[in-house]
Phi, psi and omega in degrees: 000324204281292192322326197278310180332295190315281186320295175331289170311317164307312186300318084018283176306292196298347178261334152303325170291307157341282184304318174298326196260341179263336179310317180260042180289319185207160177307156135064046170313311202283320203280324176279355184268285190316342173274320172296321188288316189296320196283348174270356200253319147310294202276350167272354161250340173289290194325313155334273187265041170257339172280005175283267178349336185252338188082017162277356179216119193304158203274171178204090206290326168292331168273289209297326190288330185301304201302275222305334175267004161309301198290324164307337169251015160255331157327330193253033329115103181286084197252032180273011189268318181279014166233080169255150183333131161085013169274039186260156165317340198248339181260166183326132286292057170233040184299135145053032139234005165188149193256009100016075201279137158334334192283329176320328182236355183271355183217011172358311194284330167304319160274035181247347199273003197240324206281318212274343175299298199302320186295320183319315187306301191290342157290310180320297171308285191293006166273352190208010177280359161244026156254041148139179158273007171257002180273302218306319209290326193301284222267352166289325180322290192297009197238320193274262165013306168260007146285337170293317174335298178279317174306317162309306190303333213212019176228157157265130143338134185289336169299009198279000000 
């Protein structure tokens, strides 16, 4: 018994240690990889309707109603854990692990003011993405509108 504790323990430590050493690859791994996942998860539902929107996909009124209210609950998604202060593209050794410009938090009540352009689109998208394909095509611009809001404002280009 005393020897399976023992082990147990060793066993415990080393993957506490593990997690710590994989946890300091960079500052704010978690907020950013988790910051990251969320935003793919906005881009695997526009990609829904957007290919509906290009005629690159037949329209399907039961998915389009899906995307848009994914994306309207993830717009309503309390994610401010994954943006703490100095998790930006500029500090230190977060060179090319986010793209995340400093004007994000120095200038804080604007991107809440960009976020609320996008939730605004997306209540709108998801009050009509099952009434065809010509409300999804109407209503993709203002949804396309507030995400370039923050992404102009508040991302470095990827040519930087």
């Amino acid at each position: 018994m005393k020897k399976l504790f023992s082990r147990t323990a060793l066993i415990l430590s080393l993957c506490a240690v593990s997690s710590v050493a994989v946890a300091e690859d960079f500052p704010f791994k978690k907020q950013i990889v988790a910051r990251q996942a969320f935003m793919q998860v906005y881009a695997y539902n526009l990609g829904l309707l957007g290919a509906m929107a290009k005629g690159e996909a037949d329209y399907d009124a039961k998915i389009a109603t899906g995307a848009a209210g994914n994306l309207l609950a993830a717009a309503k998604m309390d994610n401010s854990t994954m943006w703490p202060k100095g998790s930006d593209a500029e500090a230190p050794g977060l060179d090319g692990k986010t793209r995340a410009k400093t004007e994000t938090w120095s200038t804080y009540p604007k991107v809440t003011e960009k976020h609320q352009d996008l939730t605004d689109a997306l209540i709108e998208m998801a009050a009509v993405a099952g009434n065809g394909l010509d409300a999804v095509k109407s209503n993709m611009g203002a949804v396309g509108k507030g995400c370039k809001g923050c992404h102009k404002s508040f991302r470095v280009p990827k040519d930087e």
